[in-house]
N, C-alpha and C positions, 0 to 999 in steps of 0.2 A: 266229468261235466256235471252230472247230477251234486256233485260233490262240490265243487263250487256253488254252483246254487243255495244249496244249504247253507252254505258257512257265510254267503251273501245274506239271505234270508236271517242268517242268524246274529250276523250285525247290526245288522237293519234294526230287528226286533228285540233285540236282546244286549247287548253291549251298546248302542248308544241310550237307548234309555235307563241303564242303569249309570253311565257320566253324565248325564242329564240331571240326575236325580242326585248322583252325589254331590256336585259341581253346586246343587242348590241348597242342599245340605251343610255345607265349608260356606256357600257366602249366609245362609241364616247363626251358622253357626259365630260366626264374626262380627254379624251385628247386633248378637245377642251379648258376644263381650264387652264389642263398640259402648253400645248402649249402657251397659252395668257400669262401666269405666268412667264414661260421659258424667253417670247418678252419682258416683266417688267423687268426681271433680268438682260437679255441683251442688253439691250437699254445702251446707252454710257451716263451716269449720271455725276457729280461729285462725285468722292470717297476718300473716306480716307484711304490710304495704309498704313499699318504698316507691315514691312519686318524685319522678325528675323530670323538671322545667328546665329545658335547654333554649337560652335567649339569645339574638342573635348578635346582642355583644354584653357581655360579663359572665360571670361566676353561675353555673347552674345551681340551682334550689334543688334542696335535698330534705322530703321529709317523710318522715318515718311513720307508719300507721299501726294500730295493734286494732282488726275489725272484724267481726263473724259475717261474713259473707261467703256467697258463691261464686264462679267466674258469670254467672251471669249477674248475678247483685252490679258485680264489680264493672261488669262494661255497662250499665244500665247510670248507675252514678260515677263513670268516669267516662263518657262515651266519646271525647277529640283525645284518648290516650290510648299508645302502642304496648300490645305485651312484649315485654321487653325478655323479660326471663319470670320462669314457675320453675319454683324447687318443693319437693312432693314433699322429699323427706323432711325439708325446716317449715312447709307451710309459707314461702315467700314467695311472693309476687313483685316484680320489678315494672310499672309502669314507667312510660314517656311519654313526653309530649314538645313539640318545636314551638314556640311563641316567636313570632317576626313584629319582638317589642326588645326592650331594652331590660336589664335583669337591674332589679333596685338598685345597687351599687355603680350604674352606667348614669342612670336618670339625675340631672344636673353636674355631670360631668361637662371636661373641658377637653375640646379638643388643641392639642400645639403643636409646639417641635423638641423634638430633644435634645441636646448638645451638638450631640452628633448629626442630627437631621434628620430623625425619623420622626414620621408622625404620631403622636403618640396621643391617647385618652388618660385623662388624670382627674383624680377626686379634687384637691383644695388648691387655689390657683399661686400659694403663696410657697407651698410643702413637694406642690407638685407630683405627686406621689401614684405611679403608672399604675394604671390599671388594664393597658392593652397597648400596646407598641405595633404598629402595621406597618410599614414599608419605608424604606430612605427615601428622601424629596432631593431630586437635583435644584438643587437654589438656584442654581443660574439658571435653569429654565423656567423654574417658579418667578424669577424677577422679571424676567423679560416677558413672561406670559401673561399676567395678571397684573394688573391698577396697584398701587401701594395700599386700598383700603384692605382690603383682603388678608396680604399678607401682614398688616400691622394688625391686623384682629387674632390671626394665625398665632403671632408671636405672643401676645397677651393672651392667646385664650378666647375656644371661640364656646361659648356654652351648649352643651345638648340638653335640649328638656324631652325629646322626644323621637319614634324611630325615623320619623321623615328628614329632619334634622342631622339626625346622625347618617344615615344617607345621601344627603344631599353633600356635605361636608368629604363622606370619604368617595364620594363621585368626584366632586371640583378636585380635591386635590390627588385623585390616583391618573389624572395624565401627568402629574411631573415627578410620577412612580420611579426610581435608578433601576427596580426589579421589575 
């Protein structure tokens, strides 16, 4: 009995506060690393920026930076951009960013049809020459569902300056989607 006691008394007082004490000892010791690792990262290096503009129709923008910043520099002048990828050992940083606009190569495109019936975006209305292909149009139900102005614009070419535009265009024509 006395002997329990003791050995109660002596957890009490003696083993939990030495885990007490070491337990605070591991997490300062962690954030002593945290922290030094943190000062490594944010130290203003030389970096290799790569910046990608992903537009919600064309060719993503790809470009390439050579800049002495920090990660903080760098979310402070990049601040609507996702880290995409950090590689230590080449010093690259991969931002991104989504723009719900049209990537230059879309901006005064045409929308039409293609031989076969798909809807397709194209740079020159003469060359025709695809720049995005969406979905096959059942023409029987595009003729019987829409006015002849529409589709006689369809088939010339309807021009996008803009993303409401190019919206609008692939709204009206995805109910006579075949997919």
């Amino acid at each position: 009995m006395y002997f329990h006691f003791i050995l109660r008394k002596w957890i009490r007082f003696v083993i939990f506060p030495l885990l007490v004490v070491l337990t605070i000892s591991l997490y300062a010791f962690n954030e002593l690393e945290n922290s030094q690792s943190t000062r490594e990262v944010n130290a203003s290096v030389p970096m290799k920026l790569t910046l990608i503009t992903h537009y919600a129709c064309g060719k993503d923008l790809i470009e390439k930076k050579d800049e002495i910043l920090s990660l903080k520099d760098i979310s402070q002048k990049y601040p609507n951009w996702m880290i995409e990828k950090i590689d230590h050992k080449t010093n690259e940083i991969v931002l991104k960013r989504n723009l719900e606009d049209l990537a230059p190569d879309c901006k005064g495109a045409y929308f039409g049809l293609s031989p076969d019936g798909h809807l397709i975006l194209y740079k020159d209305p003469k060359e025709k020459q695809v720049i995005e292909t969406f979905f096959q149009i059942d023409i029987e139900s595009l003729e019987t569902g829409l006015p002849e102005e529409p589709i006689r614009q369809l088939q010339e070419g309807i021009p996008v300056h803009n993303i409401a535009e190019y919206n609008s265009v692939l709204s009206t024509f995805s109910e006579f989607s075949m997919e």
